[in-house]
N, C-alpha and C positions, 0 to 999 in steps of 0.2 A: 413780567413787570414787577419791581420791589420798589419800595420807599423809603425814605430818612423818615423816622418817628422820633419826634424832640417830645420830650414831658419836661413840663415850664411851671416850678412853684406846684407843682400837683400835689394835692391834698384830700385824704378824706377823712370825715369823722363822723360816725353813725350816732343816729339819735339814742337819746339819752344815754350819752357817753361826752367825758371829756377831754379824752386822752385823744391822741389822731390815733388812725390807722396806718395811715401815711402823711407823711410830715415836712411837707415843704419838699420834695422829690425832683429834681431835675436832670434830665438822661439828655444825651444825643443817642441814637442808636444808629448806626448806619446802613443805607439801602444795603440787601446782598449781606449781609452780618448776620451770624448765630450767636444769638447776646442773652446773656442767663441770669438771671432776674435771683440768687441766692440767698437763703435767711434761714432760720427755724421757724419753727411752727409758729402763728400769731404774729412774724413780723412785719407784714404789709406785704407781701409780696404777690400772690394772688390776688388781693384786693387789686392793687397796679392793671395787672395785667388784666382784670374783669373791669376795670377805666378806659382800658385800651382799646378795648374788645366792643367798648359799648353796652356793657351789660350792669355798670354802676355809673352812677355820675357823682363826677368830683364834685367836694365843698368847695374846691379853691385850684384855681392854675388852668392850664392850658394842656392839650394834647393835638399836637398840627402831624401830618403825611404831609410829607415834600410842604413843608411851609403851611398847610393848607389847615384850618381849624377843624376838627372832629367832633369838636364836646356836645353838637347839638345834632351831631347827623346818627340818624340810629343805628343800632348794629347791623344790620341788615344792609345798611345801602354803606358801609364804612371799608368793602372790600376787606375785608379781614376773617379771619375765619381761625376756629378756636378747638381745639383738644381738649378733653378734661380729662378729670387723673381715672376717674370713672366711666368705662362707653358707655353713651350715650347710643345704644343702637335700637333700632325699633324691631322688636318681638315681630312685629305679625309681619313684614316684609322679608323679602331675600335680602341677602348679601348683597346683590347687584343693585336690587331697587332702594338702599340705604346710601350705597353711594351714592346714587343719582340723582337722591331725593332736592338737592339743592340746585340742579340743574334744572330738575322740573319744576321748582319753584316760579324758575326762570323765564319756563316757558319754550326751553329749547329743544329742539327737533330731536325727535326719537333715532334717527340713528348716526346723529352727531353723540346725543348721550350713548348710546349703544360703543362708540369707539372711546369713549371719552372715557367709559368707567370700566374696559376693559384695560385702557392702558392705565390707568390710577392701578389698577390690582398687578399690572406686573410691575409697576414701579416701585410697588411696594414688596413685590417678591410673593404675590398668594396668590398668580393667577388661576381662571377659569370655576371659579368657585360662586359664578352669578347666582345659582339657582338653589345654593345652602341656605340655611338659617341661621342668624346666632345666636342660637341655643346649641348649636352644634360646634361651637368654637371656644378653644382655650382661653386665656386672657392675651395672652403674646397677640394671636389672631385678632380679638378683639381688634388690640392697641392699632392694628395695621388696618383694619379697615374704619376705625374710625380716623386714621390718617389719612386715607385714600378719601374717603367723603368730603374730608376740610379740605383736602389741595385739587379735588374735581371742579371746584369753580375757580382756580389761579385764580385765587390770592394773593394780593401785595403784599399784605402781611401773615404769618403766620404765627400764632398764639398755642403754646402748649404747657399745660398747666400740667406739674408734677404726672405726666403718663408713664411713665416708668417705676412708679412707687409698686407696684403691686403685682410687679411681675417677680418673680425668684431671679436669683444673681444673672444663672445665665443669660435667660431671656432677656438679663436687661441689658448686661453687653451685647447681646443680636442686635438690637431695638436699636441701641448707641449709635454703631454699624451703621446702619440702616437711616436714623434720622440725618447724619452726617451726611452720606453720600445722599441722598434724596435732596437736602436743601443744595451742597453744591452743583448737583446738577440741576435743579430750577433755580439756583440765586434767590426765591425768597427769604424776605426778610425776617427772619425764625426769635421768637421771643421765647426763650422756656423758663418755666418754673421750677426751682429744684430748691431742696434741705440737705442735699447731697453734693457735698465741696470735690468729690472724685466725679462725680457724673458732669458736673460743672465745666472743672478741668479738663475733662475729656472732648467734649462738644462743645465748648465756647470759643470765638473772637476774643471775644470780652464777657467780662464780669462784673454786675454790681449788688455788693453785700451790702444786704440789709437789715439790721436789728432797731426792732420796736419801733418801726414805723421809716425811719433815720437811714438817709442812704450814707452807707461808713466809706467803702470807697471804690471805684469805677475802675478799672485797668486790666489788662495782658494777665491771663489765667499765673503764669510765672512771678507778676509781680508783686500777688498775695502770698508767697513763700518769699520773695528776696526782699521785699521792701515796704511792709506792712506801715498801716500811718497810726496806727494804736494800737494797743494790749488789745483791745477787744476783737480788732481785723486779727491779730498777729493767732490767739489763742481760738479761734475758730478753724484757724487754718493747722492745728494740731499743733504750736509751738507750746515748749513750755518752761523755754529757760529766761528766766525773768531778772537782771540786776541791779537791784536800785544802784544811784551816784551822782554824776553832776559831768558834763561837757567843761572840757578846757583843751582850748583852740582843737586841733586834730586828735585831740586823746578824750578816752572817757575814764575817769577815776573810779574806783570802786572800792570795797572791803576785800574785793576775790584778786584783782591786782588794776595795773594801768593798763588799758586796751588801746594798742592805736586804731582810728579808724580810716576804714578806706574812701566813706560815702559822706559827704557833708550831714552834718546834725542839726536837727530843727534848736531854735535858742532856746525853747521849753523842754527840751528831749533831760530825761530825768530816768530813764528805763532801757539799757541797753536790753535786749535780745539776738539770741542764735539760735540757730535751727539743733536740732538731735544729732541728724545726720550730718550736721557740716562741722561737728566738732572733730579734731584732728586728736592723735596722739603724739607724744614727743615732743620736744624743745624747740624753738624757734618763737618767732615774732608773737608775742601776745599768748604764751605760754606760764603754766602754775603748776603749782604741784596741788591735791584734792585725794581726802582719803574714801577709799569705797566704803559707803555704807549697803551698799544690796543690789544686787542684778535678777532679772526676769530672762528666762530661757526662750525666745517665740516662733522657735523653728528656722525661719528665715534670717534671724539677727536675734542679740541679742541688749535687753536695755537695761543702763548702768545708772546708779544715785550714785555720786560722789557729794561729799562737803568741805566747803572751803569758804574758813572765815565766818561761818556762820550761815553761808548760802549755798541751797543744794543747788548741783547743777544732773543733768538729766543728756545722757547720751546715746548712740548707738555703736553697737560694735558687732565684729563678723559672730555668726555663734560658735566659733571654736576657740577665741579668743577665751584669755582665763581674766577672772577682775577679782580674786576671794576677799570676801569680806574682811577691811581693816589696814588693805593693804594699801598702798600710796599708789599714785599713779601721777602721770605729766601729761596733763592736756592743753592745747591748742586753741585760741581762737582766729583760723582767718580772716585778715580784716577785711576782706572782701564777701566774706560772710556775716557781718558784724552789722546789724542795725540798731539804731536809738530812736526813739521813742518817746512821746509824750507821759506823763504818768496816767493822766485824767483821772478819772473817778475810778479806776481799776483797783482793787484788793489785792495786792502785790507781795 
């Protein structure tokens, strides 16, 4: 079983503070969805998910499963069940008795749990390991049987607060692997927490970034790179060609040249952006000339400053390609690559 989890106006603000933690927050999350709760450090986002969870209560707003109110049911009876970025496992028990521990809570027959926590541990890929401790276990380990604990009671919802921070690269692409194929094969409802825009992209449905409390914006892992709604979405997601100007009808004006565009433009839009990678070489539609000021060598590609007009623009090119300093070059904006933008409060 999974659920639709809507957050409605959700707000919180801890005492003696007067800033929110979260700030007027409102999600749909869909039953069956892997949805990634995204931000830095300090920006509401586990707060969110510890609302979810049951384990804070909002100042303000609503959090309903399938339509149904949560804010007063306690975590314990809320069917949800949570990861933290730290196991939570207990010293003095097994491995097996740690998974269990929530079924015993329960009260359920000893050898219903007995099949229930064996099949948790191969679902998770550690079988036959009941009778270890963990003290005997890696962190990767860890991460897996405190996976297997939270999904031994099916859960509707599934809450996973940054569990991948602290494992080394590889382990964390295993883990990636791993939470993916495990939620498509139960269908719960999987909330993660991540500060990680590639771990995001990786294992999300959906996406909603959030900075300083402030949901910026909800959508398809692609369309934080094609179609940012601010400098502030846009430059999280590692963009960094930024050009002031002004919209007129299907063109945007600028100092570096005339762009046409391919995507409608907000009436405030004031900051055209392009990605690094989507800049072209050579003449054609929305083409300039830009003199190299300096390239970086990064094994796999390499990255170029050129200036034009006054405004650097910032590209990528193959790393056998040559750019030497001073020399001219003919770059491209596809206008199918081409977004505009709000200026907002950004430092541009």
């Amino acid at each position: 079983m999974s659920v639709q989890v809507n957050l409605v106006e959700l707000s919180k603000v801890y005492p003696r503070t007067e800033t929110p933690s979260v700030d007027h927050v409102s999600l749909s999350i869909e039953a069956g969805s892997l949805f990634a709760l995204l931000g830095p450090s300090g920006c509401g986002k586990t707060t969110t998910l510890k609302m979810i969870a049951g384990l804070l209560d909002p100042t303000a707003g609503e959090i309903t499963f399938d339509g149904r109110s949560v804010v007063r049911i306690p975590p314990e009876r809320r069917n949800a069940a949570m990861v933290f970025q730290k196991p939570l496992l207990f010293p003095h028990m097994t491995i097996g008795e740690n998974v269990a521990f929530g079924l015993r809570m329960k009260h359920v027959d000893r050898g219903v749990i007995r099949e229930r926590v064996g099949k948790m541990l191969d679902l998770v890929r550690f079988p036959g390991v009941e009778n270890r401790r963990p003290g005997e276990l890696s962190g990767g380990q860890e991460q897996r049987i405190s996976l297997a604990r939270a999904l031994v009671t099916s859960p509707a919802v599934l809450l996973l607060d940054e569990p991948l921070s602290q494992l080394d690269a590889n382990l964390r692409i295993e883990m990636r692997d791993l939470i993916r194929q495990i939620q498509a094969e139960l269908g719960v409802t999987t909330i993660f927490v991540t500060h990680d825009q590639e771990e995001a992209v990786m294992l999300a449905d959906r996406i909603a970034l959030m900075l300083d409390g402030r949901l910026m914006q909800v959508d398809a892992p692609a369309s934080f790179y094609e179609r940012p709604t601010s400098i502030a979405v846009a430059r999280f997601f590692g963009a960094r060609n930024f050009i002031p100007g002004r919209v007129s009808g299907a063109r945007f004006e600028s100092a570096v040249a005339e762009f046409e565009l391919a995507h409608p433009a907000p009436s405030d839009g004031t900051i055209l952006t392009i990605r690094q990678e989507a800049i072209a070489h050579g003449p054609g539609p929305n083409s300039f000339t830009a003199t190299v000021r300096r390239s970086m060598y990064l094994g796999t590609m390499l990255r170029v400053w050129v200036d034009t007009g006054g405004v650097e623009v910032e590209f990528t090119a193959s790393p056998g390609d040559q750019f030497p300093e001073g020399s001219e070059v003919t770059l491209r904006f596809p206008p199918e690559h081409v977004w505009v933008v709000p200026a907002g409060e950004a430092n541009v």
